[in-house]
C-alpha positions in Angstrom: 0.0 0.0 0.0 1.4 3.8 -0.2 3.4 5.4 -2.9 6.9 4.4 -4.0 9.3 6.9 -5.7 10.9 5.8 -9.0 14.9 5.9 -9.1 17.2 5.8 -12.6 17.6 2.2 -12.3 13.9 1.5 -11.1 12.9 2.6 -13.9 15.3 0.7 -16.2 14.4 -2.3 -14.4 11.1 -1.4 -15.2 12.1 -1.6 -19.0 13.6 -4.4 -19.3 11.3 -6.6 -17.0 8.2 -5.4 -19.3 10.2 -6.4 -22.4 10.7 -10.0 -20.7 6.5 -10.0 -19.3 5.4 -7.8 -23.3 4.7 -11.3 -25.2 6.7 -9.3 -27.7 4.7 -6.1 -28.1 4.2 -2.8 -25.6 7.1 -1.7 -27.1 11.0 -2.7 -27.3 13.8 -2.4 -24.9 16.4 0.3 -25.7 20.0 -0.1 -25.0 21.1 1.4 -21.6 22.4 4.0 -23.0 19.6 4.7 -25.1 17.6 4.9 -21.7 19.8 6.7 -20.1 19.7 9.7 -22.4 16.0 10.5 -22.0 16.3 9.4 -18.2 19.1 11.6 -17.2 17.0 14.3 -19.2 13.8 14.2 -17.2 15.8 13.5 -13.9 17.3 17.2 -14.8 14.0 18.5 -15.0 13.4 18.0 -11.0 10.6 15.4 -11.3 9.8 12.6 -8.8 8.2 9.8 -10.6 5.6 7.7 -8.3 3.5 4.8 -8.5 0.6 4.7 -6.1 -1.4 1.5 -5.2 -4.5 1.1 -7.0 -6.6 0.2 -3.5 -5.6 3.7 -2.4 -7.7 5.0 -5.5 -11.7 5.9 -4.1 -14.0 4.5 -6.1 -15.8 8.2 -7.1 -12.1 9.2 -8.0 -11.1 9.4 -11.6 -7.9 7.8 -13.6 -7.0 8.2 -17.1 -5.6 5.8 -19.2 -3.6 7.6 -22.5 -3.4 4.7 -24.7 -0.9 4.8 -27.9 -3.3 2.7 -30.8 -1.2 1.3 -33.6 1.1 -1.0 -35.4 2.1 -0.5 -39.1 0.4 0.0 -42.0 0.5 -0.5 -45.7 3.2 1.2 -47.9 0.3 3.2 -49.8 -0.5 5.1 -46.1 2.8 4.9 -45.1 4.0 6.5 -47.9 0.9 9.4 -48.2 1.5 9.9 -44.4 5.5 10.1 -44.0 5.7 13.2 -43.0 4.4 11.9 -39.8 7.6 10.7 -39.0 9.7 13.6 -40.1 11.4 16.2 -38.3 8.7 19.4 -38.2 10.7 21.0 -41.0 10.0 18.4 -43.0 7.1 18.0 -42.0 5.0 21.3 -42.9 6.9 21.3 -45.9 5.7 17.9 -46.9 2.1 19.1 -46.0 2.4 21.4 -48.3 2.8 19.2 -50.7 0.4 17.0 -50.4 -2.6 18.8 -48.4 -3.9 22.1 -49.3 -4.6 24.1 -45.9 -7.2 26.1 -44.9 -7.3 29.8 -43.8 -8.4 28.5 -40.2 -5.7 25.1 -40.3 -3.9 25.3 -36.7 -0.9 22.6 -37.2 0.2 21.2 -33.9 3.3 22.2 -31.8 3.7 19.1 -30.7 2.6 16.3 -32.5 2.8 14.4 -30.0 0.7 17.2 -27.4 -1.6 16.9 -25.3 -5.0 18.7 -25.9 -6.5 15.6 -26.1 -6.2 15.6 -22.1 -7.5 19.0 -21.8 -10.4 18.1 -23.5 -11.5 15.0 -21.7 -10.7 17.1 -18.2 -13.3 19.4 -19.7 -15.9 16.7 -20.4 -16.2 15.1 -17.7 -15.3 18.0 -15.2 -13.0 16.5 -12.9 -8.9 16.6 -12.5 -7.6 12.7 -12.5 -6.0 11.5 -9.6 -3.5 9.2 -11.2 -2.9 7.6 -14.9 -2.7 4.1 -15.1 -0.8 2.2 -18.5 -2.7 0.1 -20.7 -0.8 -2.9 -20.7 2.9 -4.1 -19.7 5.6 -3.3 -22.1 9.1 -1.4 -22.4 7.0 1.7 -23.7 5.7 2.0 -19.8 9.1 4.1 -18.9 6.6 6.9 -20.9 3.5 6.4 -18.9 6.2 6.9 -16.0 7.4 10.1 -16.9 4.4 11.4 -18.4 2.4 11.0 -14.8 5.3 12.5 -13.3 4.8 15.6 -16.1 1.9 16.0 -15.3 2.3 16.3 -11.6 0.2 13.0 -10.5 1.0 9.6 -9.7 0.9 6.2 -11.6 -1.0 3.5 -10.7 1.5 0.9 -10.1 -0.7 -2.0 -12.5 -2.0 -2.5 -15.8 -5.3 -2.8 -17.6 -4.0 -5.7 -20.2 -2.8 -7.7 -17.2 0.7 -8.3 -17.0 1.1 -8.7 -20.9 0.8 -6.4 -23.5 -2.4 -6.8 -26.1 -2.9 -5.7 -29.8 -6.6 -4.0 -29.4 -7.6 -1.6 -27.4 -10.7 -3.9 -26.4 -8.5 -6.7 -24.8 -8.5 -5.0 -21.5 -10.3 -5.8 -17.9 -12.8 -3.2 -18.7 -14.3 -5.1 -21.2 -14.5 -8.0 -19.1 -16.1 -6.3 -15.8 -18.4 -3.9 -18.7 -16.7 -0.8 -17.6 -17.9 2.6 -19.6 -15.4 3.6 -22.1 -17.1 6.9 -23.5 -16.7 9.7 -23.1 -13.2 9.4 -24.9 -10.9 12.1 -27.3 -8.6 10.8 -30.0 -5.9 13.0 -31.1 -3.6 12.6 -33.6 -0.6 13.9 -34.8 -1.9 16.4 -37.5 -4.1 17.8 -34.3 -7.4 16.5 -34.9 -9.1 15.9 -31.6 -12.3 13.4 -31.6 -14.6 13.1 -29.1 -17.0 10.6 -28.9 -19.9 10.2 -26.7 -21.2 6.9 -27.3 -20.0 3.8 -29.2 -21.7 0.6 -29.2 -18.9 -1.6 -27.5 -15.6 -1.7 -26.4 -15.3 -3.7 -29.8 -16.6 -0.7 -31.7 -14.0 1.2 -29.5 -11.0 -0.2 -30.9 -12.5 -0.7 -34.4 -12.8 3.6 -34.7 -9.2 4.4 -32.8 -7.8 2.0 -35.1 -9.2 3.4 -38.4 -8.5 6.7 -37.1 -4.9 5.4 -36.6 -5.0 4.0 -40.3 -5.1 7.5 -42.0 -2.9 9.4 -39.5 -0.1 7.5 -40.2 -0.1 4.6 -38.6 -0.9 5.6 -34.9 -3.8 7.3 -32.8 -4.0 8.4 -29.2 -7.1 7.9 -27.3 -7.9 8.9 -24.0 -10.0 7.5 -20.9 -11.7 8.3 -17.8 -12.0 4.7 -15.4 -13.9 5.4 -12.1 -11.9 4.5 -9.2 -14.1 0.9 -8.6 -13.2 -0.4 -12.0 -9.3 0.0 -11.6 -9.5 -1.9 -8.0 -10.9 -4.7 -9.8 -9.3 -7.7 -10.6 -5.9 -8.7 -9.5 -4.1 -7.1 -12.3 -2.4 -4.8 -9.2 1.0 -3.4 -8.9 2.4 -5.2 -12.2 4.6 -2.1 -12.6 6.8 -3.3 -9.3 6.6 -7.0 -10.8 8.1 -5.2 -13.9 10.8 -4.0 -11.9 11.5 -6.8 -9.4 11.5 -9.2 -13.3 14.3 -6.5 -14.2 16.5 -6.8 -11.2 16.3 -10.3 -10.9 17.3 -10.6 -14.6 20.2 -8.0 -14.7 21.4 -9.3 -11.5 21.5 -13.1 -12.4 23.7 -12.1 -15.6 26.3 -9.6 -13.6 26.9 -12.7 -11.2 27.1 -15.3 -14.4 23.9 -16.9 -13.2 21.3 -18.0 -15.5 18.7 -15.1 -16.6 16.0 -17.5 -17.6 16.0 -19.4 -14.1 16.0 -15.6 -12.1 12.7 -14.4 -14.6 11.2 -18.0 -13.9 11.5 -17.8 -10.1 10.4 -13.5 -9.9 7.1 -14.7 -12.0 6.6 -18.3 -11.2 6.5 -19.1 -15.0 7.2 -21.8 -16.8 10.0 -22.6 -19.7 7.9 -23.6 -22.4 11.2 -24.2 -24.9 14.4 -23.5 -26.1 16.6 -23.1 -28.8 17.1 -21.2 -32.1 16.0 -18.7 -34.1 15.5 -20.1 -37.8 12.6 -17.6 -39.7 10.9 -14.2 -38.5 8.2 -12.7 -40.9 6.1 -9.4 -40.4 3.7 -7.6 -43.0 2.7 -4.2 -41.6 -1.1 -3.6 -42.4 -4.6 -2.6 -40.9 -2.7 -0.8 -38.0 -1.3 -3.7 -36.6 2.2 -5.9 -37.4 1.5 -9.5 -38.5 3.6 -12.5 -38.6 4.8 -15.9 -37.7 8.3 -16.9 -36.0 10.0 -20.6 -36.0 12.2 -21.8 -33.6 14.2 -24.6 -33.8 14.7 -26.8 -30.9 17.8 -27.4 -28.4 18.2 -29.5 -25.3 14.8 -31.5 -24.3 13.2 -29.7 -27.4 16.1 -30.7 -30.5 14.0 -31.7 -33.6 11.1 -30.1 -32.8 9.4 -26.6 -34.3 8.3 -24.0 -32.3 6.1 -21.7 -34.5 4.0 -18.7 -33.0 1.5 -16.6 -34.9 1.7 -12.5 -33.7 -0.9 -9.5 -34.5 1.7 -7.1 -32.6 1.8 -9.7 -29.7 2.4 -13.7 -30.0 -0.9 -14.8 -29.4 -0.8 -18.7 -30.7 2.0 -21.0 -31.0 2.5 -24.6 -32.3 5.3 -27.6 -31.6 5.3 -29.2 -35.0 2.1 -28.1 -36.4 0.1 -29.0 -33.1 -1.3 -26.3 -30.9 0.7 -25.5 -27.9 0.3 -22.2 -25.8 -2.2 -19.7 -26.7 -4.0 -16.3 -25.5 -4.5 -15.4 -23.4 -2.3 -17.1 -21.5 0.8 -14.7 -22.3 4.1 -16.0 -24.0 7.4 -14.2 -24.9 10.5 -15.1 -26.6 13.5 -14.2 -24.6 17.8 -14.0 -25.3 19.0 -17.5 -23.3 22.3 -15.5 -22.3 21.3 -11.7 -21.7 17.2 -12.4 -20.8 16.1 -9.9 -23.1 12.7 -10.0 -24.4 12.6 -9.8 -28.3 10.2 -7.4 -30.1 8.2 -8.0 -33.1 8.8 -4.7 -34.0 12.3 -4.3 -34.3 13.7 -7.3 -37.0 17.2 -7.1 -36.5 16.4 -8.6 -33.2 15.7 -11.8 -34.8 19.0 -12.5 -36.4 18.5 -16.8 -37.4 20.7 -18.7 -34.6 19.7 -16.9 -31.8 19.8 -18.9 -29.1 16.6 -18.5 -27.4 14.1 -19.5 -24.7 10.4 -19.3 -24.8 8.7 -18.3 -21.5 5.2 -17.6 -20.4 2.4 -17.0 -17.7 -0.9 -18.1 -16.4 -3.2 -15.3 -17.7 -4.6 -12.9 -15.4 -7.6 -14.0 -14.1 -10.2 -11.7 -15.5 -9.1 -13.5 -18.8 -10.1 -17.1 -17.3 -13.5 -16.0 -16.2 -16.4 -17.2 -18.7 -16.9 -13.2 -20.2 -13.2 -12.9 -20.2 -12.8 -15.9 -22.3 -15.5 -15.4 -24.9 -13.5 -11.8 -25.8 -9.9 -13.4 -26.0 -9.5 -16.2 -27.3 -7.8 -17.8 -30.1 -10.6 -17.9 -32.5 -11.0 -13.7 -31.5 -8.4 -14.0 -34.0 -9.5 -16.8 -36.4 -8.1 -19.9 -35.2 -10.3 -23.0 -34.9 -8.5 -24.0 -31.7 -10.0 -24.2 -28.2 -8.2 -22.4 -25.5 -6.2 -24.8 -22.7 -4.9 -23.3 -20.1 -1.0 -23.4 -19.9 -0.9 -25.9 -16.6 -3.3 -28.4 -18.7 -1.0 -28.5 -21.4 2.3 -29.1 -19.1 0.7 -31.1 -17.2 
């Protein structure tokens, strides 16, 4: 219970044990010095970042969630929307060029700013107490510094629980039929959308995900969560499990220990398999990144295939064509020798040969409820397998 103030290396932790809990989305873990740069940065800047417990929350009292929606898109919108990605030089000038401007067009300071915030403040008439990340990934050390930005804690746990998720609707709220309107989208050109009332949180993901589409491959919604809906569950403090995952990794591979074994005994996990790297495919498209991965087996595992199916996160994996682990129990792929968590975002991490290891979780339990089950699921996705839980299948 209480409040706990982030250090440097908390936070780092944090990083690198939501890259090994991420199930290969939420992000991807910089290098240290990478992190370090933006760290020592907003260090400068005299913040102290906090998480808060989410029982401390009232139930009347308000948390928003900012949630980044997104993925990749085809090379006809990434190409008609590059400027998105440009310094804001380049930017206006390829806006120019490609959209003719009214007399009233107001182009963003910051495409990455914040009036989407004011405006939901405005809506619902009340300051939020704390913000609270949608899911478990590297990209957390954000929420962390954003809250602290902002002057108000972070809820130390996750709406996703413990993972990350690809869709905005494959959250707790959905399970325990939490209200999700009134919400803004903004985007980077400065549109803000408000919208007071969608049909589900379904519908929810389907327009911040369109939006996202024709913006250049990314939307930010935001979202006011009553006080009650955030205690629920037992998705709590997953932001310190993030960091104690972190520790425990970093310190096993200072001493010369084994990562995998440190991870496995923070989380109470299982090793699912082992061994090497032998094909990674992604197609960008719809908002999301797609692919499959195939792991060749080592140890216990040698002549078997490990092959996972992702939409941004693994969600369904197979040991020689026959279903194995699946959502929502979460699975990641993580480096045997340093214990980081691969991305399916970033390529180069899956050079062929890597030696690897393949760990994952019990899903949270919202997910193993009856609701919680008919909204994530393998066949949410299109696969005619039934869902067993990870300790049926391991026996």
């Amino acid at each position: 219970m209480g409040t706990r103030i982030l250090t440097k290396e908390d936070i780092w932790h944090l990083v690198f044990g939501a890259a090994a809990l991420a199930t290969g989305g939420g992000g991807s873990c910089p290098t240290y010095e990478q992190f370090s740069t933006q760290a020592e940065a907003f260090f400068q800047e005299g913040h102290k970042p906090t998480l808060i417990d989410p029982m401390d929350i009232k139930d009347d009292e308000l948390v928003f969630c900012n949630i980044g929606v997104g993925g990749g898109i085809i090379f006809k919108y990434s190409t008609l929307y590059a400027s998105r990605y440009m310094p804001r030089e380049g930017w206006l000038k390829q806006l120019e060029l490609t959209t003719t401007l009214n007399s009233w067009s107001q182009l963003p300071a910051d495409p990455r700013g914040e009036e989407h915030i004011k405006k939901l403040k405005e809506l619902v008439g009340k300051e939020p107490v704390a913000y609270i990340p949608f899911e478990c990934g590297p990209l957390d050390s954000g929420q962390v510094y954003s809250a602290a930005r902002r002057g108000v804690p972070l809820v130390d746990g996750d709406l996703a629980g413990y993972r990350a998720v690809p869709e905005v609707s494959l959250w707790k709220l959905n399970v325990y039929n939490a209200p999700v309107t009134p919400f803004v989208v903004r985007t980077a050109w400065g549109d803000l959308i408000v919208v007071h009332k969608t049909l589900s949180h379904q519908r929810f993901e389907d327009l911040c995900r369109h939006i996202a589409m024709i913006s250049g491959g990314s939307s930010a919604p935001v979202v006011p969560i009553e006080g009650k809906y955030i205690k629920m569950g037992k998705t709590h403090n997953t932001m310190s499990l993030a960091i104690d995952v972190g520790k425990a990794i970093q310190d096993a591979v200072n001493k010369g220990d084994d990562p995998i074994a440190a991870l496995l005994n923070v989380t109470k996990g299982y090793k699912v398999f082992e061994g090497k790297v032998a094909c990674h495919l992604s197609e960008p498209e719809g908002g999301f990144n797609w692919g499959y991965t195939w792991i060749e087996g080592t140890g216990e595992w040698q002549g078997k295939t490990f092959k996972l199916w992702y939409k941004n996160e693994n969600q369904v994996s197979w040991i020689d064509e026959e279903p194995y682990i699946t959502c929502p129990d979460p699975f990641t792929v993580i480096d045997k020798k340093t214990g980081l968590g691969l991305s399916n975002f970033r390529a180069e991490m899956w050079t062929p040969g890597r030696e690897v290891v393949v760990t994952a979780l019990k899903a949270a339990d919202h997910w193993r409820t009856e609701r919680g089950l008919k909204i994530y699921r393998p066949k949410h996705f299109g696969f005619d397998i039934k869902y067993k839980p990870i300790e049926e299948i391991l026996g």
